[in-house]
SEDREN-814890 format. One line per 5 residues: number of its first residue (from 1); their letters; for each residue x, y, z of C-alpha. Coordinates in steps of 0.2 Angstrom, whole numbers, plus 5000, padded with zeros to 4 digits. Each point is the difference from the previous one (the first is absolute). Layout:
N
NUM = a = X,Y,Z  ... $
end
This chain:
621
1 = xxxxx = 5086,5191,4996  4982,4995,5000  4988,5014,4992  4984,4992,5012  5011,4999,5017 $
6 = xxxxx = 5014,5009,4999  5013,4985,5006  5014,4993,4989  4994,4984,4993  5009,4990,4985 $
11 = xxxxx = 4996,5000,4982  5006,4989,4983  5016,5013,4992  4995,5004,4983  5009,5010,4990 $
16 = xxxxx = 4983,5010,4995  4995,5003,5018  4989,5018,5002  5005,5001,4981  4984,5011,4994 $
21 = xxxxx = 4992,4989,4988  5008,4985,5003  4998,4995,5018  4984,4993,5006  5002,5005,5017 $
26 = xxxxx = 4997,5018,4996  4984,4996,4997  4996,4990,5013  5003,4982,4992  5012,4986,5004 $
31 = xxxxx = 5017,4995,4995  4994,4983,4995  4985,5006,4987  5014,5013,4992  5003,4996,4983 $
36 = xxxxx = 5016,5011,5001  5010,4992,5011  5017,5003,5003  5008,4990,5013  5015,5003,5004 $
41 = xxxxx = 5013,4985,5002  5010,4996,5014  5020,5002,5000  5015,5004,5011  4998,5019,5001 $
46 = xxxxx = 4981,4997,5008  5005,4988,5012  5015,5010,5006  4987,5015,5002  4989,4990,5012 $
51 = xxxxx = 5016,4994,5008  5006,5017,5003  4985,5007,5003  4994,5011,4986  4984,4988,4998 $
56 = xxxxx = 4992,4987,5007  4998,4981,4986  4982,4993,5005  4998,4983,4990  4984,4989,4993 $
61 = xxxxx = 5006,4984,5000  4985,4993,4990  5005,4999,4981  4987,5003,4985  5002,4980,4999 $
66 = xxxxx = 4995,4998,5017  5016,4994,5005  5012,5007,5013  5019,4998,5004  4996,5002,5019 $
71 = xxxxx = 4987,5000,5014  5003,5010,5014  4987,4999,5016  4996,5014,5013  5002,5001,5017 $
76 = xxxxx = 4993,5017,5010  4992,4996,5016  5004,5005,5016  5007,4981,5001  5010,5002,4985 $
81 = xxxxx = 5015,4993,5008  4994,4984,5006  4991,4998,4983  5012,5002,4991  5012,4989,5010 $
86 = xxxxx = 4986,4985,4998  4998,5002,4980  5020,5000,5000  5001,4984,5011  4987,4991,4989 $
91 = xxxxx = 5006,5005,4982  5019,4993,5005  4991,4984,5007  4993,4999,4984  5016,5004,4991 $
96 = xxxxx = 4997,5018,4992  5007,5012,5011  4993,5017,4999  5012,5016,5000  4990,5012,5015 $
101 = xxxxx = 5004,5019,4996  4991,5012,5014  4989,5012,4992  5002,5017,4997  4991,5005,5015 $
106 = xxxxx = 5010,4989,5011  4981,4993,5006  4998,4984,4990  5011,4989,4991  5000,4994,4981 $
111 = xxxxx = 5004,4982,4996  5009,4996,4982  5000,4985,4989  5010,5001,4984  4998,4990,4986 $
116 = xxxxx = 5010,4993,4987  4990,5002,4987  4982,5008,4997  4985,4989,5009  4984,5001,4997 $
121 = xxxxx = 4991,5013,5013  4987,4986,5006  5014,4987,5004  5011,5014,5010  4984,5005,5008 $
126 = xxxxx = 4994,4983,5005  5019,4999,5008  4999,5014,5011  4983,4996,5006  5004,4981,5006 $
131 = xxxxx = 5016,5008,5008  4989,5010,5010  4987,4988,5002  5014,4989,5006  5007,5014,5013 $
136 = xxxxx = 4984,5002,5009  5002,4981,5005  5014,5006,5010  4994,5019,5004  4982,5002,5003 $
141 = xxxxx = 5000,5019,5000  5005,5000,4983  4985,5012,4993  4987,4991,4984  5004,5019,4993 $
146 = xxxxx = 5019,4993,4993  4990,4990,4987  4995,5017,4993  5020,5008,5002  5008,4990,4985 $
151 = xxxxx = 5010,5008,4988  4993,4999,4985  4983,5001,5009  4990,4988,4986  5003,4988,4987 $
156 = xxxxx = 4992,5010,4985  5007,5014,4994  4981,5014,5003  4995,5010,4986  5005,5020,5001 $
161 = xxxxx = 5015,4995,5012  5017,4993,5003  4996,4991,5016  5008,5004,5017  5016,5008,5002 $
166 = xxxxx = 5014,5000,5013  5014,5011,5006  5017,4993,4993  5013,5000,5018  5015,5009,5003 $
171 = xxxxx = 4995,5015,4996  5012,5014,5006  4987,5010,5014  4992,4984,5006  5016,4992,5002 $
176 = xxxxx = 5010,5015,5009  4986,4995,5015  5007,4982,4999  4982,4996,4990  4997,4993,4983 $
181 = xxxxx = 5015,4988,5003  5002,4982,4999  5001,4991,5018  5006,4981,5007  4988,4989,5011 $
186 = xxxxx = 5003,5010,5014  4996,5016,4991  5015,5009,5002  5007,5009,4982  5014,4990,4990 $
191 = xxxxx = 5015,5009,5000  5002,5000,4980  4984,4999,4994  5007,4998,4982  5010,4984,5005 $
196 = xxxxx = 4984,4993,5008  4988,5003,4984  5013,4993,4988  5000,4984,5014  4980,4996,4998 $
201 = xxxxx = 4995,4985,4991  4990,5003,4987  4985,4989,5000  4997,4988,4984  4982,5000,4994 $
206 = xxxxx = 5000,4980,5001  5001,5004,5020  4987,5011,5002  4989,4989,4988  5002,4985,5011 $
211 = xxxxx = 4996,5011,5015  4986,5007,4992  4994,4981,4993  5000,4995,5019  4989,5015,5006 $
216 = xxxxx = 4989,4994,4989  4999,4982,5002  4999,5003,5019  4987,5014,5000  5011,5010,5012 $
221 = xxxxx = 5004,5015,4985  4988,5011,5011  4992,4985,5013  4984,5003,5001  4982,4996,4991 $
226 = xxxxx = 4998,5009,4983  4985,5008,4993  5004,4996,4981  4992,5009,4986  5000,4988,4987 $
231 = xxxxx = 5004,5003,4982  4986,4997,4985  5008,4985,4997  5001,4992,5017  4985,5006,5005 $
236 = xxxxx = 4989,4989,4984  5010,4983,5006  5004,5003,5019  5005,4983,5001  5017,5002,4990 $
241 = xxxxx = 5006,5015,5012  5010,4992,5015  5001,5011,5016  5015,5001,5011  4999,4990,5016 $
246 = xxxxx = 5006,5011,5014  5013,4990,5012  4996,4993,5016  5006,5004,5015  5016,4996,5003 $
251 = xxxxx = 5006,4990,5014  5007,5011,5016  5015,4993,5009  5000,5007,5020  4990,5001,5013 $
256 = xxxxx = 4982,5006,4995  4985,5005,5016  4987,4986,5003  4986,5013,5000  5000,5019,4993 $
261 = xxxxx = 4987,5012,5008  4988,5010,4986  4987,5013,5004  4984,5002,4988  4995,5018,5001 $
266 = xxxxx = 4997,5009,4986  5014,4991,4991  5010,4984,5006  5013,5004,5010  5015,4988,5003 $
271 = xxxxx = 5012,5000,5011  5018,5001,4994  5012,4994,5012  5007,4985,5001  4998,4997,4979 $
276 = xxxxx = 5014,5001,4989  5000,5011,4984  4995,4985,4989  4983,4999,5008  4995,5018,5003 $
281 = xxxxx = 5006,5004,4980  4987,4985,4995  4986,5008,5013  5001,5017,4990  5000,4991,4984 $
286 = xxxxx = 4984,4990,5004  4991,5018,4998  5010,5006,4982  4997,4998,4985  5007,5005,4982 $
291 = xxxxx = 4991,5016,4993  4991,4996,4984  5000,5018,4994  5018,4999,4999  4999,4988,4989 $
296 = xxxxx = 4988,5008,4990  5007,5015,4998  5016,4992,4995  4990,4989,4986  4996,5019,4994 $
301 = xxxxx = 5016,5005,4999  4993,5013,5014  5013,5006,5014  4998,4992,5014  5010,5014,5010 $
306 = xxxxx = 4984,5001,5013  4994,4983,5000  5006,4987,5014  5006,4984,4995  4993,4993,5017 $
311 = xxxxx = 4987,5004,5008  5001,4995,5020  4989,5002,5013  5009,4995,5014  5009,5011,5012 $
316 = xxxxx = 5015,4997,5015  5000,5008,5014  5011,5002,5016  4991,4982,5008  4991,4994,4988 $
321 = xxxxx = 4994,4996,4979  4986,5006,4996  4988,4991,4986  4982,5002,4995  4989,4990,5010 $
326 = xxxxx = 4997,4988,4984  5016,4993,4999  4997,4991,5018  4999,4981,4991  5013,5004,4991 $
331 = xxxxx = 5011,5006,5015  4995,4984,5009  5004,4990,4986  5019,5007,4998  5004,4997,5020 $
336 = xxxxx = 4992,4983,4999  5013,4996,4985  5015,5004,5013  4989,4991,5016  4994,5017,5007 $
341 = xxxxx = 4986,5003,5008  4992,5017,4998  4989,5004,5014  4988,5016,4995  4992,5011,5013 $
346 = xxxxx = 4984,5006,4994  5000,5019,5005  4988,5007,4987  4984,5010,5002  4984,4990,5000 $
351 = xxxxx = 4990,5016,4995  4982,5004,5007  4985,4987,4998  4989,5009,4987  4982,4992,4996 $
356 = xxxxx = 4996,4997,4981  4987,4991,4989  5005,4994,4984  4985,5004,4987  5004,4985,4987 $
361 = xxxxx = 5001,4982,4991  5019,4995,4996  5002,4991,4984  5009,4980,5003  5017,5008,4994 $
366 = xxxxx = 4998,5015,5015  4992,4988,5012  5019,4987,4997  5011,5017,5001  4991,5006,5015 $
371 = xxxxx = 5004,4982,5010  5018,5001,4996  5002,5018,5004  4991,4999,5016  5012,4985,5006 $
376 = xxxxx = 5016,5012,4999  5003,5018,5010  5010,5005,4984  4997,4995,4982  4999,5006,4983 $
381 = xxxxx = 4984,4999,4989  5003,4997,4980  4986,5001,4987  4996,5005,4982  4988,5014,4998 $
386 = xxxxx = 4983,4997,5002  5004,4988,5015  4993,5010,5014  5015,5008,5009  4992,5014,5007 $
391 = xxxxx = 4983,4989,5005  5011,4987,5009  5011,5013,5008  4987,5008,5008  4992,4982,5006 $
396 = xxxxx = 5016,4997,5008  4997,5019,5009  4986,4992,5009  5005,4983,5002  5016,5008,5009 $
401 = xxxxx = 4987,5013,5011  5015,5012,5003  5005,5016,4996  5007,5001,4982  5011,5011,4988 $
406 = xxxxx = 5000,4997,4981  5015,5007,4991  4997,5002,4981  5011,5011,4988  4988,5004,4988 $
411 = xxxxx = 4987,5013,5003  4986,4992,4990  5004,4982,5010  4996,5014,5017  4983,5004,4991 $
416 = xxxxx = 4997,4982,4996  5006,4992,5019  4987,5015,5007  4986,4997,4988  5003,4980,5003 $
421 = xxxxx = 5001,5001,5020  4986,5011,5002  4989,4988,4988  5005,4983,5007  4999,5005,5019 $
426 = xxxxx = 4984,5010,4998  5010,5016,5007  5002,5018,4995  5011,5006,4989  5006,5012,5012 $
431 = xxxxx = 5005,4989,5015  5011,4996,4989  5018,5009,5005  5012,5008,4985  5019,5003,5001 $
436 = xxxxx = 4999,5006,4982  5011,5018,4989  5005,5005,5019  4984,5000,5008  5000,4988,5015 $
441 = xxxxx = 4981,4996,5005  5004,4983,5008  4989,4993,5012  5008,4986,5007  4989,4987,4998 $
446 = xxxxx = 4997,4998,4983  5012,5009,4987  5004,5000,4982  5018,5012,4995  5011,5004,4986 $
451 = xxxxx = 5017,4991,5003  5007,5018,4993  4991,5010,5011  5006,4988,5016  5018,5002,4994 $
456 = xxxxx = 5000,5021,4998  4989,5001,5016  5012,4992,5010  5013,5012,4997  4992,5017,5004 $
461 = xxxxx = 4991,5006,5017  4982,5001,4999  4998,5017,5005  4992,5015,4986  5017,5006,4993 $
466 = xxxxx = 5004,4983,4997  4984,4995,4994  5001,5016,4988  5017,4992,4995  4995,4983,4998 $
471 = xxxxx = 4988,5008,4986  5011,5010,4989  5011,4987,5000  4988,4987,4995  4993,5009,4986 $
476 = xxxxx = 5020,5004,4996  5002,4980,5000  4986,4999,4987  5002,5013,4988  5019,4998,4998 $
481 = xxxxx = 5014,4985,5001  5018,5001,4995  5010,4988,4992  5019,4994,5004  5007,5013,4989 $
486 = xxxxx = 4992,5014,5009  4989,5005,4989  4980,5006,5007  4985,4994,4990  4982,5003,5000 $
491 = xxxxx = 4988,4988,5007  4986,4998,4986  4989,4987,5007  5004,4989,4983  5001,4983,5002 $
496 = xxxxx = 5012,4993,4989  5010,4984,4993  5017,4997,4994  5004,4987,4989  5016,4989,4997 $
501 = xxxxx = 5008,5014,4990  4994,5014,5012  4989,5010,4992  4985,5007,5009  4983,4996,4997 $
506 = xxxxx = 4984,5009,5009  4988,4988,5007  4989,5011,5010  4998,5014,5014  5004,4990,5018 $
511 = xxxxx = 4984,5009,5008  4989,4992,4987  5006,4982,5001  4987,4989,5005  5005,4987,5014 $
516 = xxxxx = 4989,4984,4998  5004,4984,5008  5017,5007,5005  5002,5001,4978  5005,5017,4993 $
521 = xxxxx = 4987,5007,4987  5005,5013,4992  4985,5009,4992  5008,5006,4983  5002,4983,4994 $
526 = xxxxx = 4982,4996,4999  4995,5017,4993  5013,4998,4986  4989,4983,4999  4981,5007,5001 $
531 = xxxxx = 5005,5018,4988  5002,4986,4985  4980,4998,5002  4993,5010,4987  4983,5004,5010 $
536 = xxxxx = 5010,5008,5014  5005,5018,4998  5011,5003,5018  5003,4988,5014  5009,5000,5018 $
541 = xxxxx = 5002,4985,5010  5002,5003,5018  5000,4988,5017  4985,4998,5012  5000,4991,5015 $
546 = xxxxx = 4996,4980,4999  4995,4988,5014  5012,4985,4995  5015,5009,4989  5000,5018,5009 $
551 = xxxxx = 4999,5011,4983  4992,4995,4985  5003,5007,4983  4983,5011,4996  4999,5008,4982 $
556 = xxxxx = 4989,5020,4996  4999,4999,4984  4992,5012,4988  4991,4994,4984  5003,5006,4981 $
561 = xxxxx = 4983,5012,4996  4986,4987,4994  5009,4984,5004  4993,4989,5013  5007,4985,5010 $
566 = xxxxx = 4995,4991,5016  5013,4998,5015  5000,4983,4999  5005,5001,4982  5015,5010,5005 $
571 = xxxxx = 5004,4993,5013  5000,4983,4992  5012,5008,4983  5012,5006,5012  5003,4986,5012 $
576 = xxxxx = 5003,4992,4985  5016,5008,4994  5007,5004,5017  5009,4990,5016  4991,4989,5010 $
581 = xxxxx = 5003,5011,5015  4999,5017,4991  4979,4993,4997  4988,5016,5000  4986,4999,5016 $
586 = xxxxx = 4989,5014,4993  4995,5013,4988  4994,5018,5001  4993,5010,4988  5002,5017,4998 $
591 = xxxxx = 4999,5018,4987  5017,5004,5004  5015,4998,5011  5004,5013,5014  5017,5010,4992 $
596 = xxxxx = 5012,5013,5007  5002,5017,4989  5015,4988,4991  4989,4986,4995  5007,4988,5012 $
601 = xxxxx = 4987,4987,5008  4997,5003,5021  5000,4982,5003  5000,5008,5018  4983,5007,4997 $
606 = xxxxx = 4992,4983,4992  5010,4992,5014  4989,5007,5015  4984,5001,4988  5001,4979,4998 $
611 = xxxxx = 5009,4997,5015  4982,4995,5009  4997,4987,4983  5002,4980,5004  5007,4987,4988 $
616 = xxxxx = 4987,4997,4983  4994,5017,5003  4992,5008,4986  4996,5019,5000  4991,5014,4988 $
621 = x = 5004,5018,5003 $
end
């Protein structure tokens, strides 16, 4: 029984369990970090238990050598039945049936594969997930979400944890409710269930590999594109890393429409009837893609318990697919490969005309960009810092003379699109609207909001209670998070790192990172640099607005008694021994810094002292 939530959950059985002294749980550790475990082993008495009903077995099927004897894959949607009756059909086609046993809950459905001999977590993984890839050829409404129902759920075994874990079947309550019981193609309950297990075919790890091999080769082990996070050693010689090539569309024997009806709205709307189930699974994999934080977590050795494997962003309803209005071209492309034509009603909102200057010079680079981008309603704008993103977006504004929103989800990118806008078009900063920390000052012409603030916002009514709601849970939101385990943490306002062994290392405080050129400064990196000079006797950097990178690093620096140095000299001795981009604008010189009873420095004070100070600024106080 869980201490935190008062439900029955399941726990590794060890012999020292609640044992004062010995068992970490009592003091609020885990299992896996116990160095007094005593697991206790499986035999005949335990399993007649579970069946009998005295207890209930669950199983991790992922070993410490990351090797499993079998894979077993989730089914619990409201569809369960027809889903599970697809992924049946298609692992006999490919000749490794699966035994179906109805969940305990009698609302979902578990699929077995058995093994007849331990293989490697990855390869039984990479199974499952091209049989379901597979199934969705012939059942569309198969969910992206079975990628992330995999038993075991990931291929390395994450630190402090044992993986996932699954209820063993035929246990005695479940099964007196006809649950928790194995079940034929038809899904009616085998007569002896004992006569059936001994029957299934165990499956030989040559098998699995060769299915595995062929997912691979084919690109069809998930089926669609792959944000890759490359090792150290791929990344220094990208030329010797090969990437999967995903499989093209497969030929679609039967009568197909001549023409299929698509709405452009807020999203692209297409039409489904008429398509078979080939076609509309490849429409809503033309907007999916694989999750690389799942992989990234799993290089860790991290759980991946939370983290999608695929991320989709298409949706089915009754009538129609829904896409993102991006994925148009490729939309087009796909019916064109079948002889399709895809006839699009335009029904979006034109906005109002709104009249606006630009106040500027475009560099060559921005002048190119602009041209393309102004040729296309819907495109994607890619550029190293220091390019001009924010200047050429805001060109485009008044080139396009409509009524705009700009959707950010940082809060200093909000400050810097305001402080940009208002420059370049020669307006004030407060025609500018804000949908920013639930406060909804829009104006409908010309608005800059937090994508945060547009997603919480849209789910509470706008009157004062809700307002007063919208508050505490905000500052809730940012003071506290909690992890899959549970457990509630404090929000410090650290900024921190982990590296390839996890351990944490403290960069900065997020509300005093400098954003320049769309590149993070973090302001303790160049004092650590600058405290090494022996005329200096305190120092804080801090951002100031710039006309060309937004914020610009700016130093207040106070000098040892008797020493005396020119700001060009510092500046110049610093620059030297830090990043191109980290390069200091400016120097004040003070007595003393501002500090709170606890000696900390109020960067917030200096902050709204120098906030008026342009780039080479140079100040006595």
């Amino acid at each position: 029984m869980s201490k935190k939530t008062g439900n029955p959950g399941y726990a590794p059985a060890c012999s020292n369990k609640w044992e004062p002294g010995l068992c970490l749980l009592k003091a609020g550790g885990k299992c896996a970090d116990c160095l007094n475990q005593a697991f206790v082993p499986v035999d005949d008495q335990i399993v007649i238990d579970h069946l009998r009903g005295r207890h209930v077995i669950g199983c991790y099927p992922l070993l410490e050598d990351e090797t499993c004897w079998f894979l077993a894959v989730d089914f619990d949607k409201s569809s369960w039945e027809e889903d599970v009756s697809a992924f049946a059909a298609t692992s006999r086609s490919l000749g490794v049936p699966a035994a179906i046993e109805r969940s305990r809950s009698g609302n979902g459905a578990h699929a077995w594969f058995f093994f007849a001999a331990p293989v490697s977590a990855n390869m039984a993984r990479r199974m499952g997930c091209y049989l379901i890839t597979e199934t969705m050829t012939r059942r569309h409404e198969l969910s992206m979400k079975s990628y992330d129902r995999l038993f075991p759920n990931q291929d390395t075994m994450p630190r402090g944890g044992f993986g996932n874990l699954i209820a063993l079947p035929l246990q005695y309550e479940p099964r007196q409710q006809g649950n928790s019981i194995f079940v034929d193609e038809c899904l009616e309950p085998y007569a002896d269930q004992w006569a059936f297990l001994a029957s299934v075919q165990r499956i030989e790890p040559g098998i699995a590999e060769t299915i595995a091999h062929e997912a691979t080769r084919t690109g069809q082990i998930i089926g669609v594109r792959f944000a890759e996070i490359l090792d150290d050693r791929v990344e220094s010689a990208p030329w010797t890393h090969s990437r999967p090539t995903l499989k093209s569309s497969p030929t679609i024997i039967g009568p197909l429409p001549s023409v299929v009806r698509g709405v452009l709205a807020q999203r692209l709307y297409i039409e489904k009837a008429g398509l078979p189930a080939p076609i509309l699974n490849q429409l809503k994999r033309l907007a999916a893609f694989q999750n690389p934080e799942f992989y990234k977590k799993q290089r860790m050795r991290l759980s991946t318990a939370t983290t999608a494997r695929v991320i989709t962003c298409a949706e089915e309803l009754a009538q129609y697919i829904s896409l993102p209005r991006g994925c148009a071209n490729a939309a087009t492309q796909l019916f064109g490969e079948h002889l399709i034509a895809l006839s699009i009603e335009d029904e979006r909102q034109l906005g109002s005309p709104v009249e606006m200057q630009f106040n500027g010079d475009l560099t060559d680079a921005q002048r190119d960009a602009a041209r393309a981008l102004l040729a296309h309603d819907t495109g994607v704008f890619v550029g190293p810092p220091g390019i001009g993103k924010t200047v050429l977006g805001t060109y485009l504004i008044a080139k396009r003379a409509c009524s705009t929103l700009i959707v950010v989800h940082r809060k200093p990118l909000l400050e810097q699109w305001v402080a940009q806008l208002a420059m370049f078009l020669g307006i004030d900063e407060k025609q500018i609207g804000r949908i920013e920390g639930g406060q909804r000052r829009a104006n409908g012409r010309l608005d800059v909001a937090m994508i945060q603030s547009l997603a919480h916002g849209a789910a509470h009514h706008s009157n004062r209670r809700g307002r007063q709601k919208r508050r505490l849970e905000q500052a809730s939101r940012e003071v506290t998070w909690i992890d899959a385990d549970g457990r509630q943490w404090l929000r410090t306002g650290d900024l921190g790192r982990l590296d390839a062994e996890g351990f944490l290392y403290i960069v900065d405080r997020k509300k005093d990172v400098i954003l320049s050129g769309g590149q993070n400064i973090y302001p303790a990196d160049i004092e650590t640099v600058m405290r090494a000079h022996p005329a200096l006797a305190e120092v804080a950097v801090i951002g100031v607005p710039s006309a060309r990178w937004g914020e610009t690093p700016l130093a207040i620096v106070v000098l040892q008694a008797g020493r005396v140095l020119t700001a060009a000299e510092l500046i110049a001795w610093t620059n030297a021994r830090i990043g191109r981009q980290q390069r200091l604008s400016g120097i004040v010189w003070r007595d003393s810094l501002p500090r709170n009873p606890n000696g900390k420095v109020l960067k917030r004070e200096l902050r709204c002292q120098y906030s008026s100070l342009n780039d080479n600024a140079e100040e006595t106080t």
